[in-house]
N, C-alpha and C positions, 0 to 999 in steps of 0.2 A: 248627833242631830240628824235624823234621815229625812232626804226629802223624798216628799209624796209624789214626786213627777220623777220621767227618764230626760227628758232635757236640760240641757245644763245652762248658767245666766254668767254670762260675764261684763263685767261690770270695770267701766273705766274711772281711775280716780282723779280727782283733781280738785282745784279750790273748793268747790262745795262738797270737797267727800273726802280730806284729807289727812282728819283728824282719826286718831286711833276709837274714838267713839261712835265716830260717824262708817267707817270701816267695820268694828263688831255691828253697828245696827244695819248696814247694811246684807254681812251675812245670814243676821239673823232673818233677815224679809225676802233671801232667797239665792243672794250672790254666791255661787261657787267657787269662781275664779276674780282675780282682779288685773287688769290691763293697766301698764304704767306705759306713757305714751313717749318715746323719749324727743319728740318736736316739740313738749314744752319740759318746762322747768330744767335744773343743771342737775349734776349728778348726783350733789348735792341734797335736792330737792327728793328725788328716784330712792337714795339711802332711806331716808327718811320712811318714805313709805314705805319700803320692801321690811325697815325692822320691826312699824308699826302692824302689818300683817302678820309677821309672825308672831308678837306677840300676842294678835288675835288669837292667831293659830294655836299657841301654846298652850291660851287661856281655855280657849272650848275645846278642845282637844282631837279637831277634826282637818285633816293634811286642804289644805288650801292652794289652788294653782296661781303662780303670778306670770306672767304673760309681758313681756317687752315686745315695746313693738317698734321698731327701728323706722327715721323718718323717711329713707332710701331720696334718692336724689331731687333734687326739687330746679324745676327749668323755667326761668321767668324773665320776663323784659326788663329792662333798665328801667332809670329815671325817666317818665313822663311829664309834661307839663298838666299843672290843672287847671282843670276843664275840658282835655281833648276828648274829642268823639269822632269817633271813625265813622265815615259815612258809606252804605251800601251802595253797591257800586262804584266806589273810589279804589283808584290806586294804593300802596300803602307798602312800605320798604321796610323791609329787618335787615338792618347791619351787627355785621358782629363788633365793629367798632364805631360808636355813634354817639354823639353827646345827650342833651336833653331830650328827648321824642317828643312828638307831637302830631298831628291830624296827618304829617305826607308820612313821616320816619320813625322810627325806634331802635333802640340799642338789643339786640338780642345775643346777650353773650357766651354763644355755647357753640361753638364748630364743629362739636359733634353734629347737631342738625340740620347744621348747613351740609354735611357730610353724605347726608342718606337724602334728602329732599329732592323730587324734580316735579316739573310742572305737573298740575292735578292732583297731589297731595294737596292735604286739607292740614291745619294748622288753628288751633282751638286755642283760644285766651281766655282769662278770668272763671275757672270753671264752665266753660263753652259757650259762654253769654256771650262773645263774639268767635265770628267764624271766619278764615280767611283761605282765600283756594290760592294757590302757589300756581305763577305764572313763568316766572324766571326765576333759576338758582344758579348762585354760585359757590367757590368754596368758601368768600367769607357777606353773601348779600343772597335777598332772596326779594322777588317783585313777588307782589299778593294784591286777590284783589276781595275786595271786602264785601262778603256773602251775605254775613249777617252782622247790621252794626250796632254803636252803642257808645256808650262811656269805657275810655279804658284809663287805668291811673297806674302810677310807679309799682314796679315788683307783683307783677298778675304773674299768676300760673300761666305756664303752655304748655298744652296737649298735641302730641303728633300721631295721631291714631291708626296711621296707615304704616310705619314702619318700623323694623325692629334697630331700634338706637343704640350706638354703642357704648352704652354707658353701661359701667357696672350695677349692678344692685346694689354693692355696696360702696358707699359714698366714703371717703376718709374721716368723714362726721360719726358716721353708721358703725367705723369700722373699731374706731373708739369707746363708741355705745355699747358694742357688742362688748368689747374687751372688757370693760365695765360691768355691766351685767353679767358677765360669764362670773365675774370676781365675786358677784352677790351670791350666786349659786340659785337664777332664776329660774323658773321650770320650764317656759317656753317661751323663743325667739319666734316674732313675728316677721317676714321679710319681704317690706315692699318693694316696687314696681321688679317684678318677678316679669322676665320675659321668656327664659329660655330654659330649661334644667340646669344646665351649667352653672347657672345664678346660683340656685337653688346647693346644687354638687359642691360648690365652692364655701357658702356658707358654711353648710353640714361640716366639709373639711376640718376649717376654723374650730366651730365649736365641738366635735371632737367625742359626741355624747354625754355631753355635758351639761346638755336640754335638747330638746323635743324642739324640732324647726316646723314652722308653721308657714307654710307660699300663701301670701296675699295675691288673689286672682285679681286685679283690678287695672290690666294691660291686655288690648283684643289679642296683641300676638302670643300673648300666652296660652289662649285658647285654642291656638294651632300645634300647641305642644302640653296639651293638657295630663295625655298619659304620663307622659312620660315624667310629668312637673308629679303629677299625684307618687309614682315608683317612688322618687327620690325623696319626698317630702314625708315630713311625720304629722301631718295635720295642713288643712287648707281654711284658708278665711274668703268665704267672699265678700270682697270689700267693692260694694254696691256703688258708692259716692263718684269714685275715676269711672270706673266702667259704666256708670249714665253721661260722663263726662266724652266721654271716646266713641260709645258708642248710640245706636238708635236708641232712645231710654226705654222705647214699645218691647227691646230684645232683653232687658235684665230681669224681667222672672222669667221667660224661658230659659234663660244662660243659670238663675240661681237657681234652677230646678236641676237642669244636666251638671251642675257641679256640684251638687249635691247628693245626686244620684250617683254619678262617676266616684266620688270619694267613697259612699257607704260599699258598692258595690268594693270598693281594695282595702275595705276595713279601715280607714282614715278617720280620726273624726274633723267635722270641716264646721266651722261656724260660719254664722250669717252673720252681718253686722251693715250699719249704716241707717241711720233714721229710722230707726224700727220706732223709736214712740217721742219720732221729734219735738212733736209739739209740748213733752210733760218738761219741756226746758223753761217753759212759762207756765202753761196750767197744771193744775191737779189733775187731772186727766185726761188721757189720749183721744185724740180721734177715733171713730167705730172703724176707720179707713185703717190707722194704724192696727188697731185691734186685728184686724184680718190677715193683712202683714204677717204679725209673728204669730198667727194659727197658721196659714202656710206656710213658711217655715219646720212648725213642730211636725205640723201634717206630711210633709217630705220627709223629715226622719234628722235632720238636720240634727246634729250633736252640742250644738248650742247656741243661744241668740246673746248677740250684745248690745250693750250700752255703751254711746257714746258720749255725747256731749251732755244730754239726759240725768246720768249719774256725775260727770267728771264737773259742768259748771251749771246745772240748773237749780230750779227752786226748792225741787223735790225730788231727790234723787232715791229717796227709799221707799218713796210712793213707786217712782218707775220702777225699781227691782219688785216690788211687792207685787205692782199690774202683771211684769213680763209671769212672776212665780205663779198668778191666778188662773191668766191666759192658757198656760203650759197644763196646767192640773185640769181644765176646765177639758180643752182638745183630748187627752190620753185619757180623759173619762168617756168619751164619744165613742160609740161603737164602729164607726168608721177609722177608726185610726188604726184599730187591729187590722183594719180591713188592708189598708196603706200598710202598714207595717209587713206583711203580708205581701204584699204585691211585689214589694220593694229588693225581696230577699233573691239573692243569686245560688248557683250550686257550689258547695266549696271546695277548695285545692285539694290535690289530693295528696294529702298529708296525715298524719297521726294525729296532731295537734287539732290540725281542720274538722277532722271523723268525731275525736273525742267530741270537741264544740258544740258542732251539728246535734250528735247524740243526747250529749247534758238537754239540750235545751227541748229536743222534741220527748226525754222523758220526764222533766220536768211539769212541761207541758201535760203530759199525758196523765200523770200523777198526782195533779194540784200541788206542786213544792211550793213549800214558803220561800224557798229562793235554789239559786243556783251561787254555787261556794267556789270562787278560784283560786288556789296557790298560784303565784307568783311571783317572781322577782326584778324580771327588767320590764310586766307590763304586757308581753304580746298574748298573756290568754287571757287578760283581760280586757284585752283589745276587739281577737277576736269571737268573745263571748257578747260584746257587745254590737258590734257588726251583725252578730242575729237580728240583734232585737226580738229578745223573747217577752213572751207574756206574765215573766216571772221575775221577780227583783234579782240582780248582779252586786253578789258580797263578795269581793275580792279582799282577798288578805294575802300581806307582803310585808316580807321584813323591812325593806328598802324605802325608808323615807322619800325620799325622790319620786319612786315610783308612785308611792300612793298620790303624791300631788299632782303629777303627770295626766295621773287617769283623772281626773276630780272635773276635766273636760270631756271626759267618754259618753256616751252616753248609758244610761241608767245605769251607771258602774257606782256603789259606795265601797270606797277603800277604806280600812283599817290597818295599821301599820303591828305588826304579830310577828311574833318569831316563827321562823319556816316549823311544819312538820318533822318528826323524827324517828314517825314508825304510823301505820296504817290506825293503829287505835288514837295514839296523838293528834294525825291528822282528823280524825272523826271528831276527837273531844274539842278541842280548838274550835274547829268549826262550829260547832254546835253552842259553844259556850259565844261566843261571839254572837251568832245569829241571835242568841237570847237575850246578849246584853244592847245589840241594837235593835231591838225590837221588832224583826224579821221573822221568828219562831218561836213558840212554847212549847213546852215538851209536849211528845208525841207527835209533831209534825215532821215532815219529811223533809228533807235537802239532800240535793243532787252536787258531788263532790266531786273537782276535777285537781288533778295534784301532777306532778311528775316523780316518776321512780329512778334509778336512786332521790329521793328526796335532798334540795338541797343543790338540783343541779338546773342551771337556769336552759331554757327552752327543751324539754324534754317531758311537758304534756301529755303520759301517755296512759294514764289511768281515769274510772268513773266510778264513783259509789255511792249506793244511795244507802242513807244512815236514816235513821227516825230519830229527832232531838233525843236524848236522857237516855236513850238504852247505852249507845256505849259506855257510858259513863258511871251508869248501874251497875256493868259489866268490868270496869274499874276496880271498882270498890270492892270486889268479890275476892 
């Protein structure tokens, strides 16, 4: 099944999308990948879905990515009484030991906060519907005074935007999760509130290459350590919802553009997510507001857009994958996109692998190929073939199951799961028959063929050839 677009759809499951029915019809209207969110359901639940995609997977016969996305640590106030509302301009106390709250007090039980606060820090509640500026701290109380007020009830989120918290990324909940999912043999860990690389470093440790780690950008002070979070990381999500939370909400398309930018530019692929087509949670279709959304998005180069609540509990969740699959095909037919595409592109390392790359794609280019053809094994010229962004379809072929699910988030990468090359005519035949049976070329067309020599030996990228469908093959049979 090849899709007509280079962007990729990921798609979150959940009560309305949970059935192995609802799962195939979903792929078939455009989902790539599928995100299992592990803040709800038990492990239990997570099973369930990971065997029902595969046996999507197995049925239609195309490598599918599944995506966990780890809840990482959640910082919230005690019990409040109902009805309190905090009034602006008033006084308002966080203790770390506190009973009931109410309009003067609250319970906030986390020491670590109290740890890093001093007056003029800013302190966000309820998804930043209330704002409170830090007047006095101590190690276990903190005086605030209420900036912006409102209703607050038991167990609200708190946001501290100004400092970098000592809290792990991974939470002893997370750390579970992880172990869990690693046991499923998922393709990629999502890993929120990412503040530092170490986060990141520490994860990766754990899982061991055992999937592809993904840094959720959705903490300012990660952006003060963005390089070095993108080096460490094998994929970035901007997760839009905290970071309008944190920060000025005027600064998150510029920030989703520079990290967007920042990832294509180290060959990363980096998804965008977060209410991309809120409203198809109730109606059959999007706002012209959202629509434009995820056209900028595709227009940045962005490696894939998702769904959240949209696919996982709305009305119409295959209606949403179908709009995101429309949108995408609609932008990459626009002559401006090449134009973005284009623009977008940096000079590459100076490596073997890098030269090859570069080359496939500006002879491709050059030549009208029906595609560009990658061997691989663990994925990185798949990677960065796609990092180009060429004007020419990306058929990777790889013996390594894993791998091809891996990539199924790249962009305009389709993977087929083949037995490696085992001599330069093999390589050509393979290719070539592949390219025909997914409907990439017919004979007499051209593909641009990137392999490594000895065949067989994973990162060693160092060959290009350009074949014309059926001659090898002719030349076979001779």
């Amino acid at each position: 099944m090849r899709r007509m677009r280079n962007v990729k759809v990921l798609a979150t499951l959940g009560p309305a999308s949970s059935s192995e029915e609802m799962i195939r019809t979903l792929f078939e209207a455009g989902a790539d990948a599928f995100r299992l969110n592990m803040s709800h359901g038990s492990h239990d639940d997570v099973r369930k879905l990971y065997e029902r995609i595969r046996k999507v997977e197995a049925d239609l016969g195309r490598p599918i990515a599944i995506l966990v996305d780890l809840q990482g640590p959640k910082l919230r106030v005690g019990q409040v009484e109902k009805g309190t509302e905090l009034e602006a301009g008033a006084e308002f106390r966080l203790e770390l030991d506190h009973g009931i709250g109410n309009a003067e007090a609250a319970c906030l039980p986390h020491r670590e906060i109290f740890e890093v606060i001093t007056p003029g820090h800013t302190l966000l509640l309820d998804d930043g519907k209330l704002r409170l500026e830090v007047v006095e701290a101590g190690p276990e109380h903190a005086v605030t005074r209420v900036v912006v007020g409102g209703p607050l009830s038991s167990n609200k989120g708190v946001n501290v935007p100004d400092v970098i918290l000592p809290v792990p990324a991974l939470s002893p909940k997370d750390r579970r999760d992880l172990d869990f999912a690693l046991s499923l043999d998922v393709d990629w860990i999502a890993l929120s509130f990412v503040q530092r690389p170490d986060d990141v470093a520490e994860t990766k440790k754990i899982v061991a290459g055992r999937a592809f780690v993904m840094a959720k950008i959705e903490k300012p002070r990660a952006l003060d350590h963005l390089s070095e979070i993108i080096e460490i990381a094998d994929g970035l999500m901007v997760a839009r919802g905290d970071l309008g939370v944190e920060l000025p909400i005027e600064q998150v398309p510029i920030i989703q553009r520079s990290i967007t930018r920042a990832a294509r530019h180290a060959g990363k692929p980096v998804v965008v997510a977060t209410q991309m087509l809120e409203s198809m949670i109730e109606a059959p279709v999007p706002t012209r507001a959202e629509v434009s959304d995820v056209a900028t998005a595709v227009f940045d180069g962005a490696d894939a857009v998702m769904l959240s609540g949209e696919s996982a509990v709305g009305a119409y969740p295959a209606q949403a994958v179908a709009m995101m699959d429309r949108v995408a095909q609609s932008v990459e037919h626009d002559p401006q996109f090449r134009v973005a595409m284009e623009a977008g592109r940096i000079e590459p390392e100076t490596t073997t692998a890098d030269a090859i790359t570069l080359a496939a794609r500006q002879v491709a280019e050059t030549l009208n190929a029906a595609a560009i053809i990658c061997y691989t094994a663990s994925g990185s010229t798949g990677i960065r073939a796609s990092r180009e962004r060429p004007d020419v379809p990306i058929l990777v072929l790889t013996p390594v199951p894993q791998t091809a699910r891996r990539l199924a988030l790249a962009w305009g990468v389709h993977c087929v799961q083949t037995e490696d090359a085992s001599s330069f005519l093999d390589m050509v035949i393979r290719a070539s028959r592949v390219a025909e049976r997914e409907e990439f070329a017919v004979t007499g067309d051209r593909l641009v063929i990137t392999a490594g020599v000895p065949f067989g030996t994973p990162g060693r990228t160092n060959i290009l050839r350009i074949a014309a469908v059926g001659t090898e093959r002719g030349r076979a049979g001779k």
